[in-house]
C-alpha positions as CSV (number, residue, x, y, z in Angstrom):
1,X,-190.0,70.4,67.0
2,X,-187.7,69.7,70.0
3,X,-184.7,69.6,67.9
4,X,-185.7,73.0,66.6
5,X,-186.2,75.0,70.3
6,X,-182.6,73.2,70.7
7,X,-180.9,75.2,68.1
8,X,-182.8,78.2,69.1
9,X,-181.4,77.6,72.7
10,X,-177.8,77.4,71.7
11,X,-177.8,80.1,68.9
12,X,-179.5,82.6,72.0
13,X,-177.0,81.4,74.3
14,X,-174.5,82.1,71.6
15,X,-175.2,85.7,70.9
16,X,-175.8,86.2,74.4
17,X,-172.4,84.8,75.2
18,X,-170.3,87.4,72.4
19,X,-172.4,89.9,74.0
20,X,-171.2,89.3,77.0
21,X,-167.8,89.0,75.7
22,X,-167.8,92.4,73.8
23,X,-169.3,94.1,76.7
24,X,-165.9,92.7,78.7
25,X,-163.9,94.5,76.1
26,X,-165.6,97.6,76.5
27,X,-165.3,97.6,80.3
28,X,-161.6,96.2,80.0
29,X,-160.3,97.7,76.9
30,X,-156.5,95.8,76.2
31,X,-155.3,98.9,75.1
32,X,-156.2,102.5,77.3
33,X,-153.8,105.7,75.7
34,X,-153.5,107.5,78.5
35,X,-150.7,110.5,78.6
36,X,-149.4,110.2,82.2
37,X,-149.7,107.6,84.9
38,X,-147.6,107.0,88.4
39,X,-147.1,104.0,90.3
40,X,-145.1,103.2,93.4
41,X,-145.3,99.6,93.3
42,X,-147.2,97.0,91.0
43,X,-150.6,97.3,91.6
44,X,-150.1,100.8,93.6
45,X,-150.6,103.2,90.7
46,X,-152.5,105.6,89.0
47,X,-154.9,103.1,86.7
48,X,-155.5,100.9,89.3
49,X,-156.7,97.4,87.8
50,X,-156.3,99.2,84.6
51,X,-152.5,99.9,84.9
52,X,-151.9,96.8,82.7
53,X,-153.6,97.8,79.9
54,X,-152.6,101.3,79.8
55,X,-150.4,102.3,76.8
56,X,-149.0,105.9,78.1
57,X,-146.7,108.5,77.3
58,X,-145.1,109.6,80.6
59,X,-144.4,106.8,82.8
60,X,-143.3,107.4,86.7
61,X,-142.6,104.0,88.8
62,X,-141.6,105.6,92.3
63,X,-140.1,102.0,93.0
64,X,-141.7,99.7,90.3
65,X,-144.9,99.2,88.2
66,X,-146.4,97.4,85.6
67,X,-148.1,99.0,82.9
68,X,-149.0,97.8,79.5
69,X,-146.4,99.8,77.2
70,X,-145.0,102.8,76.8
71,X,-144.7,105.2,74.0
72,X,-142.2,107.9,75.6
73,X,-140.6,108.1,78.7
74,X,-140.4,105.2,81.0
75,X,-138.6,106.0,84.8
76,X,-138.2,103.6,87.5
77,X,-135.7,104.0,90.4
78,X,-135.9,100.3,90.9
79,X,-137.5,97.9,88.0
80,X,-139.7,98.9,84.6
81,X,-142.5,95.7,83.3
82,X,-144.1,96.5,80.3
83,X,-146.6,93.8,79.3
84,X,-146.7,95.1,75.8
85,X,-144.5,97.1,73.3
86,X,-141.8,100.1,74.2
87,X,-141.1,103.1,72.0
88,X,-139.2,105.5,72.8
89,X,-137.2,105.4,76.2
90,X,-136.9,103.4,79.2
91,X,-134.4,104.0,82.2
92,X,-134.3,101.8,85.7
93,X,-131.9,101.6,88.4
94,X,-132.1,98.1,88.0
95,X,-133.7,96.1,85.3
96,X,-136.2,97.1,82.0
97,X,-138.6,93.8,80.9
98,X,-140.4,94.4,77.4
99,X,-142.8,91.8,76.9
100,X,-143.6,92.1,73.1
101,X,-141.1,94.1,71.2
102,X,-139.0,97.7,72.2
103,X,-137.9,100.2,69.6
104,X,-135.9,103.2,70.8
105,X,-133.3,103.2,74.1
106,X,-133.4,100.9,77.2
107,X,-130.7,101.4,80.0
108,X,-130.6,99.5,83.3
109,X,-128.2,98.9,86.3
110,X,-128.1,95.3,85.7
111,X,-130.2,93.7,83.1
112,X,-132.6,95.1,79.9
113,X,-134.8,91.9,78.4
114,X,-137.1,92.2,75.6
115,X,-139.1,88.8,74.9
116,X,-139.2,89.7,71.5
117,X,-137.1,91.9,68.1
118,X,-135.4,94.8,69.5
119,X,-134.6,98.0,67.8
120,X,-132.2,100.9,69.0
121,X,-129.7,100.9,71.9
122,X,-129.9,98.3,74.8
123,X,-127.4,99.6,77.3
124,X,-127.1,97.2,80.9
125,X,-124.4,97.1,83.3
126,X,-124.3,93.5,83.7
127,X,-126.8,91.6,80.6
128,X,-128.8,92.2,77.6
129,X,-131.2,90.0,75.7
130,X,-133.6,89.9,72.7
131,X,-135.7,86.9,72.2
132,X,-136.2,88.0,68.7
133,X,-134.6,89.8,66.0
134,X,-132.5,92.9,66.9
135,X,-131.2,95.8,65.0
136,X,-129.0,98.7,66.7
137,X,-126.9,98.5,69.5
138,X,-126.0,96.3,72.8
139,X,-123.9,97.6,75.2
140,X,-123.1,95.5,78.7
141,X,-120.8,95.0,81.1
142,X,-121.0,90.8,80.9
143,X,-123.2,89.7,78.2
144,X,-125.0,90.7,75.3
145,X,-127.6,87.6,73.6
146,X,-130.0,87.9,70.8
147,X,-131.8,84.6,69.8
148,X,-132.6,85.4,66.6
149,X,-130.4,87.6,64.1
150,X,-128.7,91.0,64.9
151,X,-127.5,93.8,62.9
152,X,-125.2,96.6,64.3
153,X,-122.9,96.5,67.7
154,X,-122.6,94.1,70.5
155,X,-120.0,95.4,73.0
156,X,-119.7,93.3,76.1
157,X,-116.7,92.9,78.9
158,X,-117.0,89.0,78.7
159,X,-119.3,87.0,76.0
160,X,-121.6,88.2,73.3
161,X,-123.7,85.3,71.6
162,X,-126.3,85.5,68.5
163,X,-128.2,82.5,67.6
164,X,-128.9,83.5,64.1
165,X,-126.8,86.3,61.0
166,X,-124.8,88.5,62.8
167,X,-123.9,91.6,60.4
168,X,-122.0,94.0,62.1
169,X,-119.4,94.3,64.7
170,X,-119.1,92.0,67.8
171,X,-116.4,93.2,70.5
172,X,-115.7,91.3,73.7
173,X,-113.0,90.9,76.4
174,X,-113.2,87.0,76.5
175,X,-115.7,85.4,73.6
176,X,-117.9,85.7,71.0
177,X,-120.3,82.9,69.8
178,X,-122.7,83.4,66.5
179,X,-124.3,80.0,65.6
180,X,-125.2,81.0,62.2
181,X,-123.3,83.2,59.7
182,X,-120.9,86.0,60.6
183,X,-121.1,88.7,58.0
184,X,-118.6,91.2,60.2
185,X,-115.8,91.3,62.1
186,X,-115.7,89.3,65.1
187,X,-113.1,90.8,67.7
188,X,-112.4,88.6,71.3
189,X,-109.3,88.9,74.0
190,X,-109.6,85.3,73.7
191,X,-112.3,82.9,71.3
192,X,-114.2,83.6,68.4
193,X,-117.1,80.9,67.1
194,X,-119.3,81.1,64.2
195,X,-120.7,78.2,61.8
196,X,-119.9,80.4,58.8
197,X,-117.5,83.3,58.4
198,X,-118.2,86.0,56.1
199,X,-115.7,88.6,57.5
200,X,-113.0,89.0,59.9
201,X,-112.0,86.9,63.2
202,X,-109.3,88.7,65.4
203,X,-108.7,86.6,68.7
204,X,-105.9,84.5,70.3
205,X,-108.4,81.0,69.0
206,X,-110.7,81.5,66.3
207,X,-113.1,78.6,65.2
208,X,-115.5,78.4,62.3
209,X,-117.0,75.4,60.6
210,X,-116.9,77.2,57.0
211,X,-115.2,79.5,56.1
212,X,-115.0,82.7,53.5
213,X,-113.9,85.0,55.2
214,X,-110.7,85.7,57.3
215,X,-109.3,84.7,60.6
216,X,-106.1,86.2,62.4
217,X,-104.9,84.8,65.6
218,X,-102.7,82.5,67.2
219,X,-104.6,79.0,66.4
220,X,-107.4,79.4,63.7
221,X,-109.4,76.0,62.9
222,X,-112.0,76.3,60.3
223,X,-113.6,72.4,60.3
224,X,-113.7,72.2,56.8
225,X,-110.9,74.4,55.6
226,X,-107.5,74.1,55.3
227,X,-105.2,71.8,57.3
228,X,-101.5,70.7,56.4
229,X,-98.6,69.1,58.1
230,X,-95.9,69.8,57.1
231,X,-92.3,68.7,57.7
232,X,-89.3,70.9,55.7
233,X,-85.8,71.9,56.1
234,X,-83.7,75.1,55.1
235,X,-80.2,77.1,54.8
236,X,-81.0,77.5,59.1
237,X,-82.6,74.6,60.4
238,X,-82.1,71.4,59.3
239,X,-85.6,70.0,60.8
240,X,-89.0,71.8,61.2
241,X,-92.2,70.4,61.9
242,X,-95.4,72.8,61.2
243,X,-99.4,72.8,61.4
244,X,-100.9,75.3,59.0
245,X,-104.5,75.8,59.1
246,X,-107.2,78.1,58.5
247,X,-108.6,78.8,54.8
248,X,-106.6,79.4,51.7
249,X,-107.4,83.1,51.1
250,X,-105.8,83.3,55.0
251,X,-104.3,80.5,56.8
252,X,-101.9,80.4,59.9
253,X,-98.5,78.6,60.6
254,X,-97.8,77.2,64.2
255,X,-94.1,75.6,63.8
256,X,-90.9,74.4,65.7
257,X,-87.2,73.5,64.3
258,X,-84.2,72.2,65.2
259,X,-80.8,72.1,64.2
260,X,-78.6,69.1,65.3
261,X,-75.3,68.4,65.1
262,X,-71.6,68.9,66.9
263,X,-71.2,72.3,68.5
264,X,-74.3,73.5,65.7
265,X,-77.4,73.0,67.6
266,X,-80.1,75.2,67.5
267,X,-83.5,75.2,68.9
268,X,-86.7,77.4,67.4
269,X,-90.4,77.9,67.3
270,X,-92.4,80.5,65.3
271,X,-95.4,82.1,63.6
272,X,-96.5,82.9,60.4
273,X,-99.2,83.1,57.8
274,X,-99.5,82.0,54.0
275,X,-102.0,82.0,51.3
276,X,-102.6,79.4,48.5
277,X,-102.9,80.3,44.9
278,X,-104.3,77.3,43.2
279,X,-102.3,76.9,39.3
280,X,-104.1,73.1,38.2
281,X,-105.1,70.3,40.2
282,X,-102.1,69.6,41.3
283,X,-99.8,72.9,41.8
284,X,-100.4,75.5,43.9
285,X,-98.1,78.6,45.0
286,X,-98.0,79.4,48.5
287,X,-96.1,82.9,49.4
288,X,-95.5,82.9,53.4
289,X,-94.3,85.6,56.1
290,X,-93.0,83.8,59.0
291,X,-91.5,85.0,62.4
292,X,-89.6,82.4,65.1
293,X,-87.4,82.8,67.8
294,X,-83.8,81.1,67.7
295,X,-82.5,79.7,71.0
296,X,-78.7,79.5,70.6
297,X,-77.5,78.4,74.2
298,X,-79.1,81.0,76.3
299,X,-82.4,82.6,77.1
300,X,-81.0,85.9,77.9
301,X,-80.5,87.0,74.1
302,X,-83.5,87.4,71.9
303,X,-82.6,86.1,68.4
304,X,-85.4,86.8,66.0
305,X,-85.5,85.6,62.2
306,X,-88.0,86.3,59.8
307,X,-88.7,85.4,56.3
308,X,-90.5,85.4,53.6
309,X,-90.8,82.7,51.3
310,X,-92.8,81.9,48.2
311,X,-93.1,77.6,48.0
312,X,-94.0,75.8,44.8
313,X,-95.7,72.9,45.3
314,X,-96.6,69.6,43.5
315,X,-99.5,66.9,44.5
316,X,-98.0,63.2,44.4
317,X,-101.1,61.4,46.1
318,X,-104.5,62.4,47.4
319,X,-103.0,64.1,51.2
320,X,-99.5,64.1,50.2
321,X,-97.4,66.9,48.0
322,X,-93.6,67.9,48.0
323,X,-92.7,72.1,47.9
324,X,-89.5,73.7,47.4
325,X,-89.3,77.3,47.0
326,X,-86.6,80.7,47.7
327,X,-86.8,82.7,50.9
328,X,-85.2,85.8,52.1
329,X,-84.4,86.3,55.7
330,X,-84.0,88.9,57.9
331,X,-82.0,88.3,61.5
332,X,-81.8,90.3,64.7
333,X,-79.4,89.0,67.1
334,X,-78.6,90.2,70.2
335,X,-76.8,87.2,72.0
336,X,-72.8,88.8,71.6
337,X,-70.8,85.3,71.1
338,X,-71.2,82.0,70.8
339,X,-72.4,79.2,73.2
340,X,-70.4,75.9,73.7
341,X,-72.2,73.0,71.7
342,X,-74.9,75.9,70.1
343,X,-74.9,77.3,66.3
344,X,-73.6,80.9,66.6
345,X,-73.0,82.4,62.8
346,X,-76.3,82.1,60.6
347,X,-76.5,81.6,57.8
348,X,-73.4,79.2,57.0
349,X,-70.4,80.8,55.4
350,X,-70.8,79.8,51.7
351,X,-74.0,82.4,51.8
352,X,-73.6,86.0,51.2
353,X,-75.3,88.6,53.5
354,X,-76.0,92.3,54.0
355,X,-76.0,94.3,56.7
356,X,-79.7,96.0,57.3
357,X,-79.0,97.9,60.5
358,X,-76.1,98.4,61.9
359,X,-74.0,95.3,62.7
360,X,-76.8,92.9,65.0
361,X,-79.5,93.0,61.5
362,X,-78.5,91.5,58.4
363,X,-80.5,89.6,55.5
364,X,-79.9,86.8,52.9
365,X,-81.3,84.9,50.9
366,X,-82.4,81.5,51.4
367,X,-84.4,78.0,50.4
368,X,-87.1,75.9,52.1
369,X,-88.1,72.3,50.5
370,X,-90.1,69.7,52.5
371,X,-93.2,67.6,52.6
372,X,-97.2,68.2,52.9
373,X,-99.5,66.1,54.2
374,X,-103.0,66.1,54.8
């Protein structure tokens, strides 16, 4: 009997307890539509206690507020907090704080945060973030950061960084850092970064880890791509030592060469790019446009030659192979005579040449043989 007035104890306390609990809800609703609410600071506003469960369609914050979302218009000279979801338009002089997700257009002095996905345009004169999953636009003066994936535009003056797929276009003045896949194009005054390229890199250092894609810029690493030394000789240079890497759809040539010898030296160091078009196991063909600057005694001329060249090569040993192939070169020279000690007339006599433009351009053509390694 006492085990049974027990039960009917707790199972009374029970219902009395959810009826309690459902009363709270009907006094506190979490969600109250309302169509227009003011506020001058958190707290100071239209709802009252309310004001952070309102969902409303005209929103005023004289200075700041804190409401519970929006689903309109937003203003706030100072600072917008929405506990809940945005859709449709926020503006502050300051900052915008979303504190589910935001679909539509949030602009700010300094910063725009959205704790989770984002959809639409995010525009913030110094910062933007997504926790989540964004899809649309981010526009800021120092940094745009999504920490899931993002699809569209991230413009920033300095760094834009996406922790997961990035399809779309990143643009920034110093770096851009994906730590997934990079399905784009990847644009940076400086560094480029992703785990796996999918598109294009344009930047002065690009780095992937994997690559399908293409990078152009002055040193492009891909960690498990392509990466030669190589050490060759031709009708100009009787020594040049070069570092190719990159992929083999698209890799890039960092080199220097030097010509010694009585009254023929020559100094040089150059850029190019190459592709590799795999024939067997062994051979591959590897046409090449290179540029490089000559130094011929003085640093007051600029001597320029540029060639292309298609190299044949064979594999002798796991990391080392032997190429050999033709080139034709093109010359600009603008130093006037020759230098005591310094090469002057390229190519050698015994090779015929043609004029291209006037008298300071003329073209030949040429070899290239050396060694691979790596």
């Amino acid at each position: 009997m006492t085990k049974w007035r027990i039960c009917v104890c707790l199972s009374v306390c029970f219902l009395l307890h959810q009826f309690a609990f459902a009363q709270s809800n009907t006094l506190h609703p979490r969600n109250i539509p309302v169509p227009v609410r003011v506020a001058f600071l958190p707290g100071i506003s239209t709802q009252d206690r309310n004001d952070i469960y309102t969902t409303s369609n005209f929103s005023l914050n004289i200075l700041g507020g804190v409401t519970g979302g929006i689903n309109g218009l937003e203003l706030g000279s100072l600072f917008n907090i929405d506990k809940r979801n945005m859709h449709g338009v926020q503006a502050a002089g300051l900052f915008n704080m979303t504190g589910v997700s935001a679909k539509g257009l949030q602009m700010a002095g300094l910063l725009n945060n959205v704790k989770g996905n984002f959809s639409g345009i995010q525009s913030g004169g110094l910062v933007n973030y997504a926790g989540k999953n964004a899809c649309g636009i981010q526009m800021a003066g120092i940094h745009n950061q999504t920490s899931g994936s993002f699809t569209g535009l991230q413009a920033a003056g300095v760094a834009n960084y996406t922790h997961e797929k990035f399809r779309g276009l990143q643009l920034a003045g110093v770096a851009n850092v994906n730590n997934n896949t990079v399905m784009g194009l990847q644009v940076a005054g400086v560094f480029n970064y992703t785990k796996h390229l999918k598109g294009l890199q344009l930047g002065l250092i690009n780095i992937a880890d994997t690559s399908d894609g293409f990078s152009i810029g002055l040193i492009n690493i891909v960690k498990k791509g392509y990466h030669k030394i190589t050490i060759s000789s031709n009708e100009v240079l009787n020594t040049n030592i070069a570092v190719k890497s990159g992929n083999a759809k698209l890799y890039n040539i960092l080199f220097v060469g030097i010509n010694a010898g009585q009254d023929k030296k020559s100094f040089s160091y150059g850029y190019g790019i190459g592709h590799e078009i795999k024939l067997g196991s062994r051979f591959t063909l590897n046409p090449e446009i290179t540029t490089q600057y000559l130094y011929l005694g003085s640093w007051h001329y600029f001597n320029s030659l540029s060639k292309l060249q298609v190299l044949a090569s064979v594999t002798l040993a796991p990391g080392v192979a032997l190429f050999v192939g033709p080139s034709f070169s093109v010359y600009h020279a603008e130093q006037p005579a020759a230098i005591k000690g310094y090469k002057f007339n390229l190519p050698s006599d015994n090779y015929h040449t043609f004029d291209l433009w006037n008298n300071n351009v003329k073209g030949w053509i040429g070899w290239t043989a050396g060694i691979n390694f790596l």
